[in-house]
C-alpha positions as CSV (number, residue, x, y, z in Angstrom):
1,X,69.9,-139.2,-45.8
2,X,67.4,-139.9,-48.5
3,X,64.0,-140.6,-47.1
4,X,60.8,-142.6,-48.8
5,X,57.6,-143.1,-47.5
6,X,56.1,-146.2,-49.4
7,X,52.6,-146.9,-49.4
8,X,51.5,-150.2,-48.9
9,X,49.0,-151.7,-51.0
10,X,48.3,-155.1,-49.6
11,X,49.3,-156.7,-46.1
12,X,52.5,-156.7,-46.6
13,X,55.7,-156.9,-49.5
14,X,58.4,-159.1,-49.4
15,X,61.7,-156.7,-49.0
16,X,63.6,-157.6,-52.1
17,X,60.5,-156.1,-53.9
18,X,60.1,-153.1,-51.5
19,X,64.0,-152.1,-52.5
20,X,62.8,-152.8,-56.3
21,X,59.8,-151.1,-56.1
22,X,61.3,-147.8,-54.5
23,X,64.4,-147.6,-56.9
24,X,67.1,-148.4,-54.6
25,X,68.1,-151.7,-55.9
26,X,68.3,-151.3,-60.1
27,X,66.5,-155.1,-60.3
28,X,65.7,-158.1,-57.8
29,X,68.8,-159.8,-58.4
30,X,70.2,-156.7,-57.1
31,X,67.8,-156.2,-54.0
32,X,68.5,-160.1,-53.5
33,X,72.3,-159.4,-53.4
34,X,72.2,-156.0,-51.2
35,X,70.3,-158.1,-48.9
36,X,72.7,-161.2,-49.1
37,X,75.7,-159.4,-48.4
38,X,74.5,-157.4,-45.1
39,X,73.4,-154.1,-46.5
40,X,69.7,-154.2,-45.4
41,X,68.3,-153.4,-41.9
42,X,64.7,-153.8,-40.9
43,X,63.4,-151.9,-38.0
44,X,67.1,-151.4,-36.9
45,X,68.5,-154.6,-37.0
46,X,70.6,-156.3,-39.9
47,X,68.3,-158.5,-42.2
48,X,69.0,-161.3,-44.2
49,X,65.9,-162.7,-45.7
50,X,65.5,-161.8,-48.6
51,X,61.9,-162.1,-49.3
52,X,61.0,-161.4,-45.3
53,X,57.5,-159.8,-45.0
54,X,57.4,-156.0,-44.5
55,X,54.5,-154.5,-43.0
56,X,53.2,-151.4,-43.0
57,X,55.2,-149.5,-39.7
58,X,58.3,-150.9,-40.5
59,X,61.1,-148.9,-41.5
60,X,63.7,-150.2,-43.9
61,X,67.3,-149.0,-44.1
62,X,70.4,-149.2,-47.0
63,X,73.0,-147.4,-48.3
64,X,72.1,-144.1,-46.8
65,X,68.6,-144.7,-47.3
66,X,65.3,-145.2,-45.0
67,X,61.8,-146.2,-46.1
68,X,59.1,-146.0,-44.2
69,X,56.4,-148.6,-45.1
70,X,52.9,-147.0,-44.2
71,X,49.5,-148.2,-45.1
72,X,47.1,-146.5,-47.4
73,X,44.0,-144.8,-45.3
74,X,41.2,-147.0,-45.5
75,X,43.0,-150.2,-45.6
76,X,43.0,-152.7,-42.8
77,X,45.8,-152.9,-41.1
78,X,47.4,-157.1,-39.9
């Protein structure tokens, strides 16, 4: 299992961006349609938002894949 630790620069990203940003979805379309179709879990449990808010602490899973949202040191935390 591949695993990514993402650091968070802001309060929060929506997921279709996070699977974007970290290479796992080749565009948004993409990350929109991984999420559409079932293939995204949040913290465990299947999600189908696709621009739900992901905070740092959550842990995002697809296609073999986990990434673990943390927050940069020094940055307030919601």
């Amino acid at each position: 299992m591949q695993l990514i630790d993402f650091e968070l620069r802001g309060e929060f990203i929506p997921l279709d961006a996070l699977l974007k940003a970290t290479g796992l979805a080749g565009s948004g379309g993409g990350a929109k349609a991984m999420v559409s179709a079932g293939q995204v879990q949040v913290d465990g449990r299947d999600e189908l938002r696709k621009t739900c808010k992901i905070r740092a602490g959550q842990v995002v899973s697809v296609h073999g894949a986990r990434v673990r949202v943390i927050g940069i040191a020094g940055a307030p935390l919601a």
